[in-house]
C-alpha positions as CSV (number, residue, x, y, z in Angstrom):
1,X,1.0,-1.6,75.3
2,X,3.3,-2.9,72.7
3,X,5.5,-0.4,71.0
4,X,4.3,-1.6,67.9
5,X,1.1,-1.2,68.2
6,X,-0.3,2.4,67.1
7,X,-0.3,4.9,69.3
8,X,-2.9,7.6,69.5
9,X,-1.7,11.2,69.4
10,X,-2.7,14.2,71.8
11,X,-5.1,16.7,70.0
12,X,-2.8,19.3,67.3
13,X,0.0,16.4,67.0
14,X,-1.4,14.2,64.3
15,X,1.0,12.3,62.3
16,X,4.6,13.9,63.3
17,X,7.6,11.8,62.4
18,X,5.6,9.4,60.3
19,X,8.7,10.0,57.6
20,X,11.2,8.9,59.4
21,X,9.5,5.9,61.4
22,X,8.4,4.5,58.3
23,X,11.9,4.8,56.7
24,X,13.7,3.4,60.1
25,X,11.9,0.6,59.9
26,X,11.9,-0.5,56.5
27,X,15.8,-0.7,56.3
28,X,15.5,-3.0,59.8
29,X,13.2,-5.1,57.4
30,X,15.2,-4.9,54.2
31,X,18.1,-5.4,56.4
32,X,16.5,-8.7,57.9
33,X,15.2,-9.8,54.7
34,X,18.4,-9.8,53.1
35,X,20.2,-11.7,55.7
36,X,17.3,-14.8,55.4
37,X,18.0,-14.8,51.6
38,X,18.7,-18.3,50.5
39,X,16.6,-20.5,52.0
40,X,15.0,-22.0,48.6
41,X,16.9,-21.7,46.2
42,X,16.7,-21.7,41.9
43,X,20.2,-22.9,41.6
44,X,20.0,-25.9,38.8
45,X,17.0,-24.7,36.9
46,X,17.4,-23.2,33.5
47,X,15.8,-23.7,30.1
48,X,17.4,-25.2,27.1
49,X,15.9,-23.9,23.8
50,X,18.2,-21.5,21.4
51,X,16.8,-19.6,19.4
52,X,17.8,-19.7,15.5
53,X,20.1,-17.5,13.5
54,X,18.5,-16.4,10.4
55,X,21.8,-15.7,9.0
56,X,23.2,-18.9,9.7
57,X,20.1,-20.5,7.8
58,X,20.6,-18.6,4.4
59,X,22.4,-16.6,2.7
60,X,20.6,-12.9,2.6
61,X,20.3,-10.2,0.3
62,X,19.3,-6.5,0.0
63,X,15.5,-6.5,-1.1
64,X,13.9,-2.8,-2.2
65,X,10.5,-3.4,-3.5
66,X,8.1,-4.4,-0.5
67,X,4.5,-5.2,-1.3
68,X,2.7,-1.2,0.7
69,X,-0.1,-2.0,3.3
70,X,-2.5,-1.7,0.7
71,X,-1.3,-4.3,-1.8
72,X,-4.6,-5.3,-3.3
73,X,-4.9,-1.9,-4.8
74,X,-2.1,-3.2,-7.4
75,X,-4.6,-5.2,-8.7
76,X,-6.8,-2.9,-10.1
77,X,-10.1,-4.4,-9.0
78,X,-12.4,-2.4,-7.1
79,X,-14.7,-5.2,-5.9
80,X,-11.8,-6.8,-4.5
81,X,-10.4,-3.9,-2.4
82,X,-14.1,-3.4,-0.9
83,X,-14.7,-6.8,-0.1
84,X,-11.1,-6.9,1.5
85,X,-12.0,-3.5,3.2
86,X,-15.5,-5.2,4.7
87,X,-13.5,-8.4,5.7
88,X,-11.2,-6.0,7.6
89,X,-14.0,-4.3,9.5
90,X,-16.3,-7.2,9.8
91,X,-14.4,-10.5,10.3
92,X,-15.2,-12.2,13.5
93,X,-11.2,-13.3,13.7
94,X,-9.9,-9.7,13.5
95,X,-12.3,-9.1,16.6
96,X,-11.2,-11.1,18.5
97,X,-7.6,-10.0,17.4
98,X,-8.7,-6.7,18.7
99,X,-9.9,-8.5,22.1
100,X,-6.5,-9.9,23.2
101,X,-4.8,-6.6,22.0
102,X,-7.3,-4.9,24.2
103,X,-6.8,-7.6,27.0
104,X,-3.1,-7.4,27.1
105,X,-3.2,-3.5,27.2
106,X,-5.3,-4.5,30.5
107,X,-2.7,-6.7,32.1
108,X,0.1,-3.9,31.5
109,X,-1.9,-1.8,33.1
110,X,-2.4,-4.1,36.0
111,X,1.2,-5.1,36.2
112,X,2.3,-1.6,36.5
113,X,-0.1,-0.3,39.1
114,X,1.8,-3.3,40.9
115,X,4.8,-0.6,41.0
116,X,3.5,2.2,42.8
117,X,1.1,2.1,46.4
118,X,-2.1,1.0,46.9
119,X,-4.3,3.2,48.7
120,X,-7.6,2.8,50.4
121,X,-10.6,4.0,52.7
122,X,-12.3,2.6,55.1
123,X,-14.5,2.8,58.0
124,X,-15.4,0.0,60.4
125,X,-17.9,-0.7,63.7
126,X,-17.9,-3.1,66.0
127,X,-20.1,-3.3,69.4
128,X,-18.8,-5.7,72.1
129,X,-19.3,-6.4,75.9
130,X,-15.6,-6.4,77.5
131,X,-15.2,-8.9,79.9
132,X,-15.1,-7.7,83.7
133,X,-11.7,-10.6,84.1
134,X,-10.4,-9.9,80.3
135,X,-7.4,-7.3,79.5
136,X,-9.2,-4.2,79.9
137,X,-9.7,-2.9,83.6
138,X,-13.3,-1.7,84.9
139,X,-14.5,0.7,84.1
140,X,-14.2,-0.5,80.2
141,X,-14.1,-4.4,81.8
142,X,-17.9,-5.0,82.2
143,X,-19.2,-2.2,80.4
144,X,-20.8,-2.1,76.6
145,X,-19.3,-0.2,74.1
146,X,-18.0,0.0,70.4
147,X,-15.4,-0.1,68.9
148,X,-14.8,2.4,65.6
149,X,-12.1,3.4,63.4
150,X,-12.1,5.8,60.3
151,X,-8.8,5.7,58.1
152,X,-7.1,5.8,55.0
153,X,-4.6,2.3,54.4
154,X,-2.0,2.7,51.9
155,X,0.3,-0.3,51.4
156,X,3.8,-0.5,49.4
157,X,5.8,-3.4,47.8
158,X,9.2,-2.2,47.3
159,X,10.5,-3.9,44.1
160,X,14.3,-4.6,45.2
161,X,14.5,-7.9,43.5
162,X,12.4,-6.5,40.4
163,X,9.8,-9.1,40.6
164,X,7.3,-6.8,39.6
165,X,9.4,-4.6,36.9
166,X,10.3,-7.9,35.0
167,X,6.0,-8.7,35.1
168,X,5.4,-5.4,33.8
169,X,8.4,-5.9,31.2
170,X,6.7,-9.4,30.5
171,X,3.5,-7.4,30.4
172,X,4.4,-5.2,27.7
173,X,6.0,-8.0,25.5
174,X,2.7,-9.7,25.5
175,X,1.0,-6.5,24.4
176,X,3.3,-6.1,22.0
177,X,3.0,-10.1,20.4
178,X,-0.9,-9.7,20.5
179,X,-0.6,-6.1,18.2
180,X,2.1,-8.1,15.9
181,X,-0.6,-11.2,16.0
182,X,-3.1,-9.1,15.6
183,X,-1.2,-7.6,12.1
184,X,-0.7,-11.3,10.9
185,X,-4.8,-11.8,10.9
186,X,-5.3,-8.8,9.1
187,X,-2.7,-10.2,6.6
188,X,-4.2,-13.8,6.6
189,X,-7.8,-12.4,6.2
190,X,-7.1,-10.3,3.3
191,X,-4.9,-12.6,1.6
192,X,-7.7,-15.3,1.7
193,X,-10.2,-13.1,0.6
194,X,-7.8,-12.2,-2.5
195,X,-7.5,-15.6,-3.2
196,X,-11.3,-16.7,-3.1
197,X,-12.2,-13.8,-5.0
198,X,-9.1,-15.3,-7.8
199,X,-10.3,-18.4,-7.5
200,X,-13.9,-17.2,-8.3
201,X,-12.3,-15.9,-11.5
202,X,-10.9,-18.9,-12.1
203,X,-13.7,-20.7,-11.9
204,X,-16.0,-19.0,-13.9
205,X,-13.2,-18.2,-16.4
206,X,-13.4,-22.4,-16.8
207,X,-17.2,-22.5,-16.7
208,X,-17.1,-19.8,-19.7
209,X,-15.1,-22.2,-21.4
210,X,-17.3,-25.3,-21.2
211,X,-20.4,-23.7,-21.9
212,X,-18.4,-22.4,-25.3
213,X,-17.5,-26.2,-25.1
214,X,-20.8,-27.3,-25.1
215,X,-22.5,-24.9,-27.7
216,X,-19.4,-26.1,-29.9
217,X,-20.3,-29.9,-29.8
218,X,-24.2,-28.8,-30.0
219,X,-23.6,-27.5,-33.0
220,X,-21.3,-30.1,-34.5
221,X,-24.3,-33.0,-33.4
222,X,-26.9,-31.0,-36.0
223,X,-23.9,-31.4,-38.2
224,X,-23.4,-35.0,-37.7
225,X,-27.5,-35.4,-37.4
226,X,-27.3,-33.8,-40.9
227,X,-24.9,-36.0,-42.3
228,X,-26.5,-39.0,-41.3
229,X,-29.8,-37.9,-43.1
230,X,-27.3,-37.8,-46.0
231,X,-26.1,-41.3,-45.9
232,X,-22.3,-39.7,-45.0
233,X,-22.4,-41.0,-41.4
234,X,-23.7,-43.6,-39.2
235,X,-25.6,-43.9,-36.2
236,X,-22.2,-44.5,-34.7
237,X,-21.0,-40.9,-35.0
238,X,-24.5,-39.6,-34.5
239,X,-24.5,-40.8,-30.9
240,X,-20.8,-39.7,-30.3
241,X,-21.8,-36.7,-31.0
242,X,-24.6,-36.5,-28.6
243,X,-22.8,-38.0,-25.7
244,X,-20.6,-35.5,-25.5
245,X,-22.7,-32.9,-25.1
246,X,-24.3,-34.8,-21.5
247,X,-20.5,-35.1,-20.3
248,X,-19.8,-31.0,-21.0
249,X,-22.7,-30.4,-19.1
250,X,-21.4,-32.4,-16.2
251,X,-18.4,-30.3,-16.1
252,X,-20.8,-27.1,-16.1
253,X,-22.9,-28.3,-13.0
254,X,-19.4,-29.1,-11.1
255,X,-18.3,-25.9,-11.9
256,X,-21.0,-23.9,-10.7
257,X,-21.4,-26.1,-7.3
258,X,-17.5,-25.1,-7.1
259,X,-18.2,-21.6,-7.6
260,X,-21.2,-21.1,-5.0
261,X,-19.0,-22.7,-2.8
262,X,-16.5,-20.4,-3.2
263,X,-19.0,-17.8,-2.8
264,X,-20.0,-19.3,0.7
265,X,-16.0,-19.2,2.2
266,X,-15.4,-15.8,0.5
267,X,-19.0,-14.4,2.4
268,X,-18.0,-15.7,5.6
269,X,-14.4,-14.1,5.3
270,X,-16.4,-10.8,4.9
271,X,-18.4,-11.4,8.5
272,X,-21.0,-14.0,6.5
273,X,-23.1,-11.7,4.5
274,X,-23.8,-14.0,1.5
275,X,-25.3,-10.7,-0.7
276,X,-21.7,-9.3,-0.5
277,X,-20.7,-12.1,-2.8
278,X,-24.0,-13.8,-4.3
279,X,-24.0,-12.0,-7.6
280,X,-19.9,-12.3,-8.0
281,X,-18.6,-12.4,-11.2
282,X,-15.0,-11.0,-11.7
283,X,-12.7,-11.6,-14.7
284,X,-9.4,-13.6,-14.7
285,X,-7.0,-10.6,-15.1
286,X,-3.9,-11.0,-15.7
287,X,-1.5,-11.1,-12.6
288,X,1.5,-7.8,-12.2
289,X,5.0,-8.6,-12.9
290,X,6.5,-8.9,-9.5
291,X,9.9,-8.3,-8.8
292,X,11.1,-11.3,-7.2
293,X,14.3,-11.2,-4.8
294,X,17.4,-13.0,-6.1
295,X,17.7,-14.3,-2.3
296,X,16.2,-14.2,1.5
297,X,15.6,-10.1,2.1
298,X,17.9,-9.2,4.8
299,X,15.9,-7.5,6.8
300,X,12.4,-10.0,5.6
301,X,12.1,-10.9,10.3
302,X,11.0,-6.9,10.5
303,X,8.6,-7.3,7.7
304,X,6.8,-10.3,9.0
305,X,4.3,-9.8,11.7
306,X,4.2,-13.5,12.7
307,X,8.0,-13.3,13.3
308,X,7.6,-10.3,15.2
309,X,5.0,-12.1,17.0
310,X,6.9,-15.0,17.9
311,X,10.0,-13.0,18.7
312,X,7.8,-10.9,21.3
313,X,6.7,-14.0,23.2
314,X,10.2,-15.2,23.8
315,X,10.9,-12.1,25.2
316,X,7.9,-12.4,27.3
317,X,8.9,-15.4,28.6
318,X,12.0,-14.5,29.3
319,X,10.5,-11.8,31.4
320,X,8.2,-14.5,33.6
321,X,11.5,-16.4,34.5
322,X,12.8,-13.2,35.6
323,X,10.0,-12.3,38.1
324,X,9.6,-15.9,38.6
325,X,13.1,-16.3,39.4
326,X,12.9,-12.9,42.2
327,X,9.9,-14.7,44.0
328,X,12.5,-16.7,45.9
329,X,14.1,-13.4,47.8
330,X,12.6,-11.6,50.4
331,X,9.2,-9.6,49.6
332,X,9.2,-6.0,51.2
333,X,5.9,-4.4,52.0
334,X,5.3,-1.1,53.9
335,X,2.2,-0.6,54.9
336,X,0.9,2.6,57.0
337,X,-2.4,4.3,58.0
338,X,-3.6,7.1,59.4
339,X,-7.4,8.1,60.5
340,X,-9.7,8.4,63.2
341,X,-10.5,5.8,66.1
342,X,-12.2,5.6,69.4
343,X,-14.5,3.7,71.9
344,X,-17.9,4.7,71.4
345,X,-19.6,6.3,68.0
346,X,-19.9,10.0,69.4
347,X,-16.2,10.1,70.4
348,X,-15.1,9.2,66.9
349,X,-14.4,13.2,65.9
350,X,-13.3,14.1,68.7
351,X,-10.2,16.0,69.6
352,X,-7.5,12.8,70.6
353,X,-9.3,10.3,68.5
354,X,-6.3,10.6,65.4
355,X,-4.0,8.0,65.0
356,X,-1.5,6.4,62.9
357,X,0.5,3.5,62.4
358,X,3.6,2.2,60.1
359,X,4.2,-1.5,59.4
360,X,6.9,-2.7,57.2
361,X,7.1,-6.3,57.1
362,X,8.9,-9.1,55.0
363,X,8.9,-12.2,53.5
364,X,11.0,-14.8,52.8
365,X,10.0,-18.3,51.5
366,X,12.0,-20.7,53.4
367,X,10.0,-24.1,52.7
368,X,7.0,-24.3,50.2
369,X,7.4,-28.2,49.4
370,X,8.9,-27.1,46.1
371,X,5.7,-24.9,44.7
372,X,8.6,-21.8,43.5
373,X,11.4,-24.8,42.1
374,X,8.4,-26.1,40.1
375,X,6.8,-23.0,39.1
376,X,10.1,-22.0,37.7
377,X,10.9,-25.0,35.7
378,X,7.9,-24.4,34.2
379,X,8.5,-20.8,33.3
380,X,11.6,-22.4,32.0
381,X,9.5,-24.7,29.9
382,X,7.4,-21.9,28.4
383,X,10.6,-20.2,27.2
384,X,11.6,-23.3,25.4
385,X,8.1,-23.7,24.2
386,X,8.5,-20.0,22.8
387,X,11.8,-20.4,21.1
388,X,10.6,-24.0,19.7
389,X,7.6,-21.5,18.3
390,X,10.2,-18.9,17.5
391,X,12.8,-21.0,15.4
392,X,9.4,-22.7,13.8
393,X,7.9,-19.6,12.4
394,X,11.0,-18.1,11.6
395,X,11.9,-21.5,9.1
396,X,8.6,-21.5,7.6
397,X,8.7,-17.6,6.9
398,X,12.1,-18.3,5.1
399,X,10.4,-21.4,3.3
400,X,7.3,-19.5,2.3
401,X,9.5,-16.9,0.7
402,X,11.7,-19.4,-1.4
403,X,8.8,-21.5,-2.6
404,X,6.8,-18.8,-3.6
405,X,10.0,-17.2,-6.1
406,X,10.5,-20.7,-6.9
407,X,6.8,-21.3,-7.7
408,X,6.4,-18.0,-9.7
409,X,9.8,-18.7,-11.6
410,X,8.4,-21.9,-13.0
411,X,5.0,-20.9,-13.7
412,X,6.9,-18.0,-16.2
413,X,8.0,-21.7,-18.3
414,X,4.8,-23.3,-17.4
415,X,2.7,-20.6,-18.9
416,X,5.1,-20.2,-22.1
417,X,5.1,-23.7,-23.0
418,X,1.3,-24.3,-22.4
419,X,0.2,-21.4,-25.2
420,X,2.5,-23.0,-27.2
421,X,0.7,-26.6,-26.6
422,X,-2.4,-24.4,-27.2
423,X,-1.7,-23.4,-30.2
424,X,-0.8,-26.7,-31.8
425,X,-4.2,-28.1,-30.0
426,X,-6.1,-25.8,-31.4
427,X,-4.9,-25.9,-34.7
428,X,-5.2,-29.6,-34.7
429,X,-8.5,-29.4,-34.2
430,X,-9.5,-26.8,-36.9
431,X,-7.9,-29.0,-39.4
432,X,-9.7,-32.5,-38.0
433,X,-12.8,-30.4,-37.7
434,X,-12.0,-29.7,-41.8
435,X,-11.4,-33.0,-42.3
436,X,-14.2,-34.5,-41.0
437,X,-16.2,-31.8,-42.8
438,X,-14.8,-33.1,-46.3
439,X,-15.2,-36.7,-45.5
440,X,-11.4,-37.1,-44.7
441,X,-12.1,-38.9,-41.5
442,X,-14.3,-40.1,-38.8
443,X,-15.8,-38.4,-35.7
444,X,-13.8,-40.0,-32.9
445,X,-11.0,-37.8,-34.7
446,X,-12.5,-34.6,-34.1
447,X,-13.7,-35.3,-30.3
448,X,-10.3,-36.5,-29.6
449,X,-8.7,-33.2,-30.7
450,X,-11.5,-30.9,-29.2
451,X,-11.0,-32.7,-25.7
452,X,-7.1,-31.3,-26.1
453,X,-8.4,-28.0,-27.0
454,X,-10.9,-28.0,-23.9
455,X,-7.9,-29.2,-21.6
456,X,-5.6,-26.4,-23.0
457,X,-8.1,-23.7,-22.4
458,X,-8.5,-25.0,-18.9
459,X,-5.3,-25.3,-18.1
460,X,-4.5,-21.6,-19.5
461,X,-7.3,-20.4,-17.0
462,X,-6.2,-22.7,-14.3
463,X,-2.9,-21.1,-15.0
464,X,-3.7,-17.3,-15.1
465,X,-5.3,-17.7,-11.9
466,X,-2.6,-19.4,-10.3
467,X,-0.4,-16.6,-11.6
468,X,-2.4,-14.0,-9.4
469,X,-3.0,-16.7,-6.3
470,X,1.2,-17.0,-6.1
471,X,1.1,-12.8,-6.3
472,X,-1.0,-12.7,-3.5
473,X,1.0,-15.1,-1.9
474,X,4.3,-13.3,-2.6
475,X,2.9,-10.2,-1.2
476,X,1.7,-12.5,1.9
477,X,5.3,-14.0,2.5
478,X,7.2,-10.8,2.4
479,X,4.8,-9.1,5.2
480,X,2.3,-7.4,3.3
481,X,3.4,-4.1,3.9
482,X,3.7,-4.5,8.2
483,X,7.5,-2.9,9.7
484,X,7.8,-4.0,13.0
485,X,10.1,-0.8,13.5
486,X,7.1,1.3,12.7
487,X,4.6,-0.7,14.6
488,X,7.1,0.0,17.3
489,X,7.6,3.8,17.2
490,X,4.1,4.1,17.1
491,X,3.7,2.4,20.3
């Protein structure tokens, strides 16, 4: 019988010198292994991206004053931090945020149990007639018997090349991009509910003002009617008058079409129950004086999770062209048992039936039609795909943040001069509506002043809300409150 074959051991000598056959010959292995190395090689193959420099795209400053996790509270609206705080637990986006965070904690776990041995039990049977003229001599030649074997398999890749450390490593880098992902939702959810729940305001801030519109030029068509009775005014004016009052309530049915709409968006942020938002009526507050940044935060990459993110999945990548990269030297695996077998069920426990076996063996890939060349190019391809991401997200985090200070900065001039334009609307139209009362001048006068006043107070409202929609986004652009050194040390 072969010498590598197992041997079975006399009764009271199970198992002695398993250490030291198993260790002999897995350096013979190793040793062989390593002298095969080489035969396909990754020589040539490399990727091409670079990731970007965010000093080397702006110039950076210190920043202090970063928007807490709970930024909505600054707001002072208590609606809008429970319907944030029911978006957060409800959203069907977050859950599935909470899947792939859940899934990737999976695949670290699978990758590392790749580090230490596998180990198994098993029991097997097997009847057979041996052949009188086969290998086995009568008496077993010719006779009926079975064949059983009771044992525990363990089997062991040694990691020498680090294939499986730089999976596991790749492993936890994905975990850690689907937790920093995961962050970003959360920020995107409540930073859309914030701004539906703004616009709402807006929009019913407007509405307010055309129904006040419309009571307005109701009013003023009794006046005209009465006038006409009078013999001061025509049928002209009289139907002016009235005309106006259809158009106003134009504007009213678009604005509450807009509004249920908004409604709809803001309930399905909030997991789609439309009684959370079907009686929503909040007031256009006005927005908190943010303390804007005179330039890029220094440190804005460890405040945004989508950066983070992004930065994770390069390193991720990375990590696949590393274990990638070790699949073209030599694979060790050890593999040993030890159990019970015999010929025959009712010898199984018996004394001489325990036996064990060690079997390191290697592997070396020496032609695979170019499967490993290609399957590292394209590991090389996803790392350029990651940095392309990387460099991406990274330029429109640093955009977000400038237009957004920009935007606010103007809107400060924007608001200024348009109470000034109010004012002079409205007090136009006080003194045509005085005119008109005295005889001074005609109707047309005072509708064409009225329809400045109602586009002043529109824009003031559309104004007010866009104060508090550029807040939000502020708060949004410099992380809203995430630290990806905290996120970390939690880990």
């Amino acid at each position: 019988m072969s010498k590598y074959l197992p041997r079975q051991l006399p009764p009271g000598h199970l198992f002695p010198c398993a250490a030291w056959v198993f260790a002999r010959r897995a350096l013979a292995v190793c040793t062989a292994g390593l002298a095969l190395a080489g035969c396909v090689s990754p020589a040539g193959i490399g990727h091409q991206g670079k990731a970007l420099e965010p000093a080397a795209i702006v110039p950076q400053a210190e920043y202090a004053i970063w928007p807490g996790d709970a930024w909505w509270q600054e707001y002072r609206e208590p609606r809008l931090a429970a319907l944030i705080a029911e978006a957060l637990a409800a959203n069907p986006g977050l859950a599935a945020a909470q899947a792939r965070i859940a899934k990737a904690g999976a695949l670290v776990a699978g990758a590392n149990s790749r580090l230490a041995p596998q180990v198994s039990a098993g029991f097997s049977s097997s009847f057979q007639r041996y052949p009188i003229n086969g290998i086995f001599p009568p008496p077993l030649g010719g006779s009926d018997d079975s064949e059983n074997r009771l044992a525990v398999d363990a089997t062991w890749e040694l990691d020498f090349f680090g294939r499986n450390r730089a999976a596991l490593a790749a492993a936890n880098a994905g975990a850690a991009a689907s937790a920093a992902e995961a962050q970003a939702a959360r920020l995107a959810v409540a930073a859309a509910v914030a701004r539906n729940y703004f616009e709402i305001a807006r929009l019913l801030a407007q509405r307010e003002i055309a129904v006040a519109t419309r009571d307005q030029r109701v009013r003023i068509a009794k006046l005209v009617a009465a006038r006409v009775e009078e013999g001061l005014d025509s049928n002209v004016e009289l139907r002016q008058a009235e005309g106006a009052i259809p158009q106003i309530e134009g504007e009213i049915a678009r604005l509450d079409e807009a509004v249920g709409l908004t409604r709809a968006a803001l309930a399905t942020l909030v997991g789609g129950r439309a009684e959370a938002t079907r009686d929503l009526a909040p007031a256009l507050a006005a927005a908190p004086t943010p303390q804007l940044p005179g330039a890029i935060p220094s440190d804005l990459l460890a405040h945004r999770a989508d950066v983070t993110a992004a930065r994770w999945r390069v390193e991720a990548a990375s990590h696949d062209i590393a274990s990638t990269r070790a699949e073209f030297y030599p694979s060790v695996n050890l593999t040993a048992f030890a159990g019970l077998a015999s010929l025959g069920l009712d010898r199984l426990f018996e004394a001489g039936s325990g036996t064990f076996g060690v079997a390191p063996a290697v592997r070396l890939p020496i032609f695979d039609a170019g499967r490993l060349r290609a399957k590292l190019s394209a590991a090389n391809a996803d790392l350029d795909g990651a940095i392309a991401d990387y460099n991406q997200t990274l330029l429109s985090a640093l955009q977000e943040v400038v237009s957004t200070i920009t935007a606010i900065r103007a809107l400060d001039r924007q608001m200024s001069e348009q109470r000034a334009a109010q004012a002079a609307a409205e007090s136009a139209y006080e003194l045509a509506l005085q005119r008109y009362q005295v005889g001074l001048t005609n109707y047309l006068t005072v509708l064409t002043t009225e329809s400045g006043v109602l586009q002043q107070r529109l824009a003031a409202a559309d104004l007010k809300a866009r104060a508090l929609v550029l807040d939000v986004n502020l708060k949004r652009a410099l992380g809203g409150g995430y630290r990806a050194d905290a996120v970390a040390s939690n880990r």
